[in-house]
N, C-alpha and C positions, 0 to 999 in steps of 0.2 A: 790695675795690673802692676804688681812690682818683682815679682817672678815668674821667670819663665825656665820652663822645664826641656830637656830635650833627649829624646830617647832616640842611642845612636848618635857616632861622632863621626863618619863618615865625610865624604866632601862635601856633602850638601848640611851635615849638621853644622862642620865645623865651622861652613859657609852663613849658616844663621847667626853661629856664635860671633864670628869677627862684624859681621854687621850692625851684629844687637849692640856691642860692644863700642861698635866705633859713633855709632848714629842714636842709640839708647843707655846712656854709663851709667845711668840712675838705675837702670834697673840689674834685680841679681838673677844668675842663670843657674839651674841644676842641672847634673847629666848622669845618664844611665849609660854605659858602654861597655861592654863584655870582653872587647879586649884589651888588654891593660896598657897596651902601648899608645893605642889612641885615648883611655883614658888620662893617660900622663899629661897628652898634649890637652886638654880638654883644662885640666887642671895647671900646667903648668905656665900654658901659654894663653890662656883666657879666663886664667882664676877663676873657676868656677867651683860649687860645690857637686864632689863626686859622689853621689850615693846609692851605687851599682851594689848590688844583692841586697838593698832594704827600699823595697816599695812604698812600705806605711811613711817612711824620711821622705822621700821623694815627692810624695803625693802632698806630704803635709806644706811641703816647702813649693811646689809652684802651683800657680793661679792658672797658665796657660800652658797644655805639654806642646811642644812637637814630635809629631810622630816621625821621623827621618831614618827607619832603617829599611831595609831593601825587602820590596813587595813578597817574594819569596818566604819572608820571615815573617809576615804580617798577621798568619793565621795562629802559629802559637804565640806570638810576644801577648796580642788580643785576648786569646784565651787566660794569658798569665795576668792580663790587667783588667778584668773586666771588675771583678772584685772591688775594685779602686774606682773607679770610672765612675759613679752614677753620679750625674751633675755636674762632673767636673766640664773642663773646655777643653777641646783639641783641633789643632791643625795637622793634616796630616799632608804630607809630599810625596807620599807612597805613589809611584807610578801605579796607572789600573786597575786601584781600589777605589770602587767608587762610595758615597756617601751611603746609602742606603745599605753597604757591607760595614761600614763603623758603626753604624745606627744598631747593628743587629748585635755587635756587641761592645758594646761603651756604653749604651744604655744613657743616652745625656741628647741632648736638643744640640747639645751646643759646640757645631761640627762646621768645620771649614775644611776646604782641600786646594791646594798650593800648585800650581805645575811651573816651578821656577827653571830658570837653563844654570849652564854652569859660570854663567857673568854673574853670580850671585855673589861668589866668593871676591868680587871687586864689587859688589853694590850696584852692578847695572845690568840686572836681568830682568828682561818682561816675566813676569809672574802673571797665569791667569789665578785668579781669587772664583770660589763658587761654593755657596752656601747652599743649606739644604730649601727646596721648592714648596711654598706654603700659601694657602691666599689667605689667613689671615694676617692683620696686621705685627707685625715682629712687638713681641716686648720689651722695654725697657732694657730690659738683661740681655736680651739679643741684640740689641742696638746697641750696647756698650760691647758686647763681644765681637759685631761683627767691624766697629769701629777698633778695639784691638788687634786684631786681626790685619785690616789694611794697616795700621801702626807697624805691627811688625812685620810685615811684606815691604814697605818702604825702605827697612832698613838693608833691605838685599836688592832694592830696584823699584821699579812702575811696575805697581799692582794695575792689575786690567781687569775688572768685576766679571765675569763670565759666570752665563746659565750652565750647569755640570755637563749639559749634552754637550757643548760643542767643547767639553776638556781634549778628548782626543785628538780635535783638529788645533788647540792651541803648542798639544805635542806637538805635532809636526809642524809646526810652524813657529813654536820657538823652542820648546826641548829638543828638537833633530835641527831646527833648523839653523842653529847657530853651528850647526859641522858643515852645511850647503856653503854657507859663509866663508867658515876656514877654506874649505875647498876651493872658493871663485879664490879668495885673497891668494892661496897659494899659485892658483892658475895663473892669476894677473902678474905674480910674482916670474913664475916662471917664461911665460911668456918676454919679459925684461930681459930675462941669463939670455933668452936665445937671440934678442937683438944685439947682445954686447953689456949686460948688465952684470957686475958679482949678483949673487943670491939675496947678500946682505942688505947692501943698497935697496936692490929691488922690493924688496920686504919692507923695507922704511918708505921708501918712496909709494907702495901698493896703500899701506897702514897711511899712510897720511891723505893718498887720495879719497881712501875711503873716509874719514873722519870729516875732511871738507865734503862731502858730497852729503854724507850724516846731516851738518851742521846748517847748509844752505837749505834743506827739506825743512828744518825745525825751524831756522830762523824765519824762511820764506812761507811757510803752510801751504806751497803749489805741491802740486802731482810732481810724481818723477818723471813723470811724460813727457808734462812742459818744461821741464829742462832739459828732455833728449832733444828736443826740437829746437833751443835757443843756444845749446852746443854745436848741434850738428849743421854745417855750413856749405850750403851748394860744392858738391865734387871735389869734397872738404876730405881730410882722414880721417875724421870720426863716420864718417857714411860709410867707409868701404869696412871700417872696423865691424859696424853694426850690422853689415849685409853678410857679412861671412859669421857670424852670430845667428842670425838666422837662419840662412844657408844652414845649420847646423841644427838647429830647433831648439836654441837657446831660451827662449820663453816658454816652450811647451815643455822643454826637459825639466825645469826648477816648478814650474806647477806640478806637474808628475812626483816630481821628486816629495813637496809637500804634502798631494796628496795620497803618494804610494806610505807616508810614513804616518800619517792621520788614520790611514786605512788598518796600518799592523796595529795602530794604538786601540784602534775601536776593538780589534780582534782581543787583544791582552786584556780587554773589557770584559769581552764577552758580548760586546751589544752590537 
């Protein structure tokens, strides 16, 4: 693999581009992008070669496309590439298109699908990774594809190998779920102002408690359970924190929340 193609410069292409770029320099990128402003920056700020209105350039020039423009648009771009398509390799990030819809026209074996969040554009998004379901064994050419593949998934974050059925619950659980996130951070934040905190502060101070608490899970590999329990200290203020937490259905509302958003994904599926 020493080029890679990317159809669509949106946040999440541009998102691959600064990755590729920052984590893979050796390799060269092409892009397809129909609006000229984002083509400038595609070109300007990630030297890339732009080869928007010539397919046969484009095709010639990468080994691996990405597909990254928005699901809406997925049935004619398909239609305009299929011509081009047989054999080639694609990854696609299309929200809701699932595998067996590129298979029907790309006409190629050789098909991945992405569901990154938006920490991609800083290189630390869970990415679920899910190739197409087969029992026999992969060949050669598939193994070196699907090992390109997690290559370039790394460059935007941890690839997570997933079966395609459970794409939808990886949406909700990391494409919706990094706004659940924003959300608590901002809440913890706020909570701060109303004891006597600026916003500001509260924010730095929220942002670091969460990155310690990050950091003690990965360094330690316990549950977040057994750390609620070696925090929380007989008639302590973490107890009353956590009972009015529940008190509220703190746990059932963020499971809800997960799987109210896994639920609309399956819907956008169709399955």
């Amino acid at each position: 693999m020493e080029k890679i193609g990317i159809i669509g410069f949106g946040n999440m292409g541009e998102a691959f581009a600064a990755g590729l770029r920052a984590r893979l320099p050796e390799k060269k990128l092409v892009v397809v992008e129909k609006l000229p402003t984002r083509a400038g920056v595609a070109r300007d700020r990630y030297k890339v070669l732009d080869c928007t209105g010539d397919w046969v350039q484009f095709f010639s020039h990468a080994d691996v496309v990405i597909l990254a423009v928005k699901p809406q648009d997925a049935d004619s771009l398909l239609r305009e590439i299929s011509s081009y398509s047989q054999g080639k390799r694609f990854i696609s990030i299309m929200a809701g298109k699932q595998l067996s819809f590129l298979q029907t026209h790309l006409h190629t074996p050789y098909l991945s699908r992405f569901m990154p969040n938006l920490a991609a554009m800083h290189g630390k998004a869970a990415i679920g990774v899910s190739f197409p379901e087969g029992s026999s064994t992969p060949s050669p050419e598939m193994e070196s594809f699907r090992a390109e593949c997690l290559q370039i998934a790394e460059a935007v974050g941890k690839p997570i190998q997933i079966p395609e059925r459970l794409m939808p619950m990886m949406t909700g659980l990391s494409g919706s779920g990094i706004a659940f996130v924003f959300q608590f951070i901002h809440a913890m934040a706020l909570g701060a102002v109303k004891t006597g905190f600026g916003y500001p502060a509260a924010l730095e101070t929220t942002l670091q408690v969460m990155e310690g608490a990050v950091e003690v899970l990965r360094k330690t590999g316990e549950s977040p359970s057994a750390w609620i329990t070696r925090v929380t200290s007989p008639a302590g203020t973490t107890i009353e924190g956590l009972q009015v937490l529940e008190e509220n259905a703190f746990t059932a509302t963020v499971m809800g929340a997960v799987e109210a958003a896994s639920r609309r994904a399956k819907e956008l599926e169709g399955v």
